[in-house]
C-alpha positions in Angstrom: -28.3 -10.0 -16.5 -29.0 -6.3 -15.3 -31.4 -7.8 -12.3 -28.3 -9.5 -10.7 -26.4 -6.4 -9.8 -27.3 -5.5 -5.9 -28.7 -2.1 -7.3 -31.5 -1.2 -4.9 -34.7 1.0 -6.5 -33.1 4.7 -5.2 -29.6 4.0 -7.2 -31.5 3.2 -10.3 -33.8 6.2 -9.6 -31.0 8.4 -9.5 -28.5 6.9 -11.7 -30.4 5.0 -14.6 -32.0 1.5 -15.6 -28.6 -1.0 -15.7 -27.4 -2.5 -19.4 -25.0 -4.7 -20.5 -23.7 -5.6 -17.2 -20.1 -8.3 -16.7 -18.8 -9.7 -13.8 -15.4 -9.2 -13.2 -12.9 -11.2 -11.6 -12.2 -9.6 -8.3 -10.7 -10.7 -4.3 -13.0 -13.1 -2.2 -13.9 -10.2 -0.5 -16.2 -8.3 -3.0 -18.3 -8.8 -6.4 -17.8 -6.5 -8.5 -19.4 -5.8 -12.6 -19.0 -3.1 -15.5 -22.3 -2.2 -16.6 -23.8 0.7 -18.5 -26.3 3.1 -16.1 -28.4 5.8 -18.2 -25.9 5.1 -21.1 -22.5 5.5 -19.0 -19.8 3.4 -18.3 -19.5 2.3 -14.6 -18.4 0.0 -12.2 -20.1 -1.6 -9.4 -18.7 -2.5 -6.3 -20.1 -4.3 -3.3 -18.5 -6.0 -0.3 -19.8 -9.7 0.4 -20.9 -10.2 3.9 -17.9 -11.0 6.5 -16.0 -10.3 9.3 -15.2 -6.8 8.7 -16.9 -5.9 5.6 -18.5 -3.2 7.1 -15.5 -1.4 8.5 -13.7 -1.6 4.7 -17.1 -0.2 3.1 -16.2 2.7 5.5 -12.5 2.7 4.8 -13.4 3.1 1.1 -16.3 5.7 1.0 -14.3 7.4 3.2 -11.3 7.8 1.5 -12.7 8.2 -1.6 -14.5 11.1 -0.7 -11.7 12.7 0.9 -9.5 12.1 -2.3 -12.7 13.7 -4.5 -12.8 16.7 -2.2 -8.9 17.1 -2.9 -8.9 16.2 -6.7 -8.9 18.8 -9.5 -9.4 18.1 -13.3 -6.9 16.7 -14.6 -5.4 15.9 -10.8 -7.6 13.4 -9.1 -6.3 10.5 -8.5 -9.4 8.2 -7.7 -12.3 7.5 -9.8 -15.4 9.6 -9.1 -17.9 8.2 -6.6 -21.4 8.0 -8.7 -23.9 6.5 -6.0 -23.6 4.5 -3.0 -25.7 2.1 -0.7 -24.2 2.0 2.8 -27.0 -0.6 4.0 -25.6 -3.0 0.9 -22.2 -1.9 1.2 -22.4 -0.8 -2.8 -20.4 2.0 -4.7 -20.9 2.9 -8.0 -17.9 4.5 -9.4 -17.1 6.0 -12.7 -15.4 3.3 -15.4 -12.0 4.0 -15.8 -9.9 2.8 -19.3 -7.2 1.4 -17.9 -3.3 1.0 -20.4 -1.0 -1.1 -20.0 1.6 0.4 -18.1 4.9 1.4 -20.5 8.1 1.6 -19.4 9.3 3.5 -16.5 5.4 3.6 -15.2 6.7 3.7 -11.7 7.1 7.7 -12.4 3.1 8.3 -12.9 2.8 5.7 -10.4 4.7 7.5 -8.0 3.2 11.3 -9.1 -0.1 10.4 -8.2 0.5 8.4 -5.0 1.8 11.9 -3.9 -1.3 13.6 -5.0 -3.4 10.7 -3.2 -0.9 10.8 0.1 -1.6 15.1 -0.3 -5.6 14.9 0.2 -5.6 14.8 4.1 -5.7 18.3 5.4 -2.7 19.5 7.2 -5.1 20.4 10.0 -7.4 17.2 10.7 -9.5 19.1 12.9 -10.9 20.4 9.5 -12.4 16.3 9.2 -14.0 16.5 12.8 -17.8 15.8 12.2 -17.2 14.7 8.9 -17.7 11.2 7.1 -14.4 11.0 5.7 -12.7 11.9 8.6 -14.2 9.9 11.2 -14.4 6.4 9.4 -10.3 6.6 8.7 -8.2 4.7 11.4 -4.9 5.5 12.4 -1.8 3.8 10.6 -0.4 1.5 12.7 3.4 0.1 12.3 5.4 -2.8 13.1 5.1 -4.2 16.9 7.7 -5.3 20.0 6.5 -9.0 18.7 7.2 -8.2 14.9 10.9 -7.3 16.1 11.6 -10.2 18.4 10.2 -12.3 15.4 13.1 -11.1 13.4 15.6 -10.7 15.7 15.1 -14.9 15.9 15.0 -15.9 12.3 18.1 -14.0 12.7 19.6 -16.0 15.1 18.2 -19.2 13.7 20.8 -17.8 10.3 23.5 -17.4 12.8 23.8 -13.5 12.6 22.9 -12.8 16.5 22.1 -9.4 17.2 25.2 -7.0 18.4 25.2 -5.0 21.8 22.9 -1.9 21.3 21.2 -3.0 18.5 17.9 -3.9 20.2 17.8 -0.1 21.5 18.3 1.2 18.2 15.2 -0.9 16.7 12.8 -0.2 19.8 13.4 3.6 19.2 12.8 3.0 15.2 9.1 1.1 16.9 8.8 4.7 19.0 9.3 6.5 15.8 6.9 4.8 13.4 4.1 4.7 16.2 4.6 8.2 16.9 2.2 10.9 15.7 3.5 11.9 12.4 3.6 15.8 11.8 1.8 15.7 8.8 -0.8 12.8 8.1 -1.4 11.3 4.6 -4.1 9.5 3.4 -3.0 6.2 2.4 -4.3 3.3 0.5 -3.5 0.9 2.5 -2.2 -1.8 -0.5 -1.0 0.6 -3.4 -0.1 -2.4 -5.6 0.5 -2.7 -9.0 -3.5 -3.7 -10.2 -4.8 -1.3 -8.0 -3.3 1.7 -9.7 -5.2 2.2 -12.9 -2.9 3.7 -15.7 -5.0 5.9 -17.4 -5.0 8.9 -20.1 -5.2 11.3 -17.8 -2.9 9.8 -15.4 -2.5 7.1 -13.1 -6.5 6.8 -10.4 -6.2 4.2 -7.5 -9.3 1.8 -6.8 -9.4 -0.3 -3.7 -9.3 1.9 -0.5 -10.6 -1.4 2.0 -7.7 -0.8 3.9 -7.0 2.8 3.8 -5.8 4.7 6.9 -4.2 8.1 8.0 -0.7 8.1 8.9 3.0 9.1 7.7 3.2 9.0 3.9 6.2 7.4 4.5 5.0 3.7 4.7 3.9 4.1 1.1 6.3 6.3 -0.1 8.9 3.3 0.7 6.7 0.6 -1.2 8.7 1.5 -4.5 12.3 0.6 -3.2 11.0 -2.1 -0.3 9.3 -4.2 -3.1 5.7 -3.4 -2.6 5.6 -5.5 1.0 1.6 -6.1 0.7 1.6 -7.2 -2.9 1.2 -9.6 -5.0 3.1 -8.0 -7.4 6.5 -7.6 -6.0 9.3 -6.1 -8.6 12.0 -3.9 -7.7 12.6 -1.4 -10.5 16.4 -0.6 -11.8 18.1 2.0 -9.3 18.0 4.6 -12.3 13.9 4.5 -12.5 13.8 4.4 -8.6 15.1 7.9 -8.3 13.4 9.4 -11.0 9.9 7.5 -9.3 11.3 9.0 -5.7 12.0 12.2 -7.1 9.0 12.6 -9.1 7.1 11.9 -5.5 9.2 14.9 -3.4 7.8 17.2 -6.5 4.6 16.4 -6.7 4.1 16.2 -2.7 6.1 20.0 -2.4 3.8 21.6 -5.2 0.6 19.8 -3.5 1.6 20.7 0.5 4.2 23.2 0.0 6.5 20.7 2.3 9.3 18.5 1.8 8.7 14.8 2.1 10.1 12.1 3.8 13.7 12.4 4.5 16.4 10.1 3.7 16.0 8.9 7.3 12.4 8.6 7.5 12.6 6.8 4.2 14.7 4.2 5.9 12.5 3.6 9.2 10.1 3.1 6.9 11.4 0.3 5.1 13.3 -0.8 8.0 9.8 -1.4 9.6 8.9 -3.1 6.5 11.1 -5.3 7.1 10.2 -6.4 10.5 6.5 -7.4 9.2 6.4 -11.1 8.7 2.7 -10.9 7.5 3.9 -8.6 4.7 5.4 -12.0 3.5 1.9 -13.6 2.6 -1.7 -12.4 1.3 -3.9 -10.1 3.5 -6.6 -13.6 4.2 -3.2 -15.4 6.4 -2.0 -12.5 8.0 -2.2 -12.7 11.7 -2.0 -16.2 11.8 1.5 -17.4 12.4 5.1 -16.2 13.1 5.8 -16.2 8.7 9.2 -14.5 9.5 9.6 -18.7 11.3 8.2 -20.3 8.6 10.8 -19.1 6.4 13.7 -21.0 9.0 12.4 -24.2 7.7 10.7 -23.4 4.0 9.9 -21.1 0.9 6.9 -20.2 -0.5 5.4 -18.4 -3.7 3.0 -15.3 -3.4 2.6 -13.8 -6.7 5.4 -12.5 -8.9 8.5 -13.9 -5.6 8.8 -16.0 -3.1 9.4 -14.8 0.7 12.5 -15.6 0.8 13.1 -13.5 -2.4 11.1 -10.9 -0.5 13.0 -10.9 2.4 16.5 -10.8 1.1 15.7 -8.0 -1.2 14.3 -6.2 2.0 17.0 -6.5 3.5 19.6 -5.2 1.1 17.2 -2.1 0.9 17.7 -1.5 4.4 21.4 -2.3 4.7 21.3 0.7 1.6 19.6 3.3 3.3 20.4 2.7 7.1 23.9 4.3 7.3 26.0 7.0 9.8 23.6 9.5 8.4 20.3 8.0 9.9 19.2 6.8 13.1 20.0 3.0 12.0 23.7 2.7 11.5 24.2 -0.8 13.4 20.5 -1.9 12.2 22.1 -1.1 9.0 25.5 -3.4 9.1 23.5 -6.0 10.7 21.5 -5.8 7.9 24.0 -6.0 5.5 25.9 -9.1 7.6 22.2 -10.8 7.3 21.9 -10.3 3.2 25.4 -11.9 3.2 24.3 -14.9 5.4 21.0 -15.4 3.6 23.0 -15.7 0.2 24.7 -18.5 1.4 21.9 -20.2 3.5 19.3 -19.8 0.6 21.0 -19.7 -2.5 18.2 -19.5 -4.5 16.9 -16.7 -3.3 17.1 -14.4 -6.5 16.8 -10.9 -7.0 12.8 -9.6 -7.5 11.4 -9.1 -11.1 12.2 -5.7 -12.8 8.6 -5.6 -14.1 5.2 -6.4 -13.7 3.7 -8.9 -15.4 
């Protein structure tokens, strides 16, 4: 029924009497329905009242807008904010048709993350005094605790750390907290489901958990599995660099800068790595040592299970984290760790190619 979306009497003044309105399935965290306003497609949105809801409203009306202000026709990247109610915590955004992703979708995919990553200003004094600006929070990487947590599950596998490796990860933890030189917008959990794979290109929905920071932490989701996912695949290496490259040209044509180095590109997914709560949904994160959990058992999120996640994290990082970065003994330890996880967890396969 029309009378059960939370549409107060100024969206329907502006935006139309409601029809033919579904709920959809969607995360604990919000309700959301199709519905026709005035005769057009939309979507409605609203956050259900809890701890925090408030902040994500402003997360996502604020990145939204700053992606809209960015976008061009035929270039934006998030669907068009039709009406909102702050005091409700509604949006009503414009109905996207979303395909079915074809094969080597991880291009598009990585094109318009670029585009998204490319709508914060160079200069973010231009947001001061503006509602985009000031309801975006400041990326925040992996901590002292997050590396000690991993250091340990190392141990407990019988790969101890070698002399002057522990320097070499607390200046990575220096480098990812660091101001980065250009910020990003990013989405916080750009995961296969919220990336809708349209006609016009690939639009992002979701921005609860959007932040500014180094467009590096994204730009490593592609090879370091998509760490906040559900939906954790690791495409074939040929795909991977087309996706990667695809990302450096769209970001140079949109900034007129390169993108993350090789050696940024490894922090990042070096500090990926560290996150034990990028091993389990966003609702348990924060609420145990998970990198512990996996000494004494396995367990399924999604499309793999962590220790699936972790070994292919690793591998990544032993990859990328050679002489010519700033992680050459994170790097061997690394690949001494895949090695010993092989053998202590033998059924720890590689990820899914695909998404379901």
């Amino acid at each position: 029924m029309w009378s059960s979306l939370p549409l107060g009497e100024r969206l329907r003044a502006e935006l139309g009497p409601p029809r033919k309105a579904r709920r959809l399935v969607s995360s604990p965290r919000s309700r959301v329905w199709r519905a026709e306003l005035s005769g057009r497609p939309v979507v409605v949105k609203q956050l259900v009242d809890s701890p925090g809801a408030d902040d994500r409203f402003a997360r996502e009306t604020a990145a939204l807008a700053l992606a809209g202000l960015a976008g061009r026709p035929g270039r934006r990247v998030v669907p068009a904010v039709l009406g909102s109610d702050p005091a409700a915590r509604v949006l009503v955004l414009e109905r996207l048709e979303d395909r079915t992703p074809g094969p080597g979708w991880q291009v598009d995919y990585a094109t318009a993350l670029a585009g998204l990553h490319a709508s914060a200003p160079a200069d973010l004094d231009d947001l001061a005094g503006t509602a985009p600006g000031t309801a975006l929070p400041a990326w925040t990487g992996p901590t002292g605790r997050d590396l000690g947590c991993f250091l340990a599950l190392a141990r407990t596998l019988d790969v101890p750390a070698p002399p002057g490796l522990r320097p070499e990860a607390e200046a990575l933890l220096a480098r990812l907290s660091a101001t980065p030189a250009r910020h990003a917008l990013l989405h916080g959990d750009p995961c296969p489901g919220n990336d809708l794979h349209t006609a016009d290109g690939v639009r992002f929905v979701d921005f609860e958990q959007s932040s500014l920071g180094p467009g590096a932490a994204e730009f490593a989701y592609l090879r370091i599995g998509f760490p906040t996912c559900w939906c954790s695949t690791a495409p074939p290496a040929e795909i991977l660099d087309e996706a990667e490259a695809a990302y450096r040209t769209a970001w140079r044509a949109a900034t007129g800068t390169e993108a993350a180095s090789a050696a940024e590109l490894a922090d990042a997914c070096a500090g990926w790595l560290l996150r034990g709560d990028a091993l389990v949904p966003k609702a348990e994160r924060g609420t145990a040592d998970h990198l512990a959990r996996l000494s004494h058992g396995d367990w399924t999120w999604g499309t793999a299970t962590a220790r699936r996640r972790l070994l292919h994290r690793v591998r990544a990082v032993a990859a990328l984290a050679d002489a010519d970065t700033a992680l050459p003994l994170f790097g061997r330890f690394c690949a001494t760790l895949a090695t010993r996880i092989r053998t202590a967890w033998p059924a720890a396969s590689p990820l899914p190619a695909e998404r379901p």
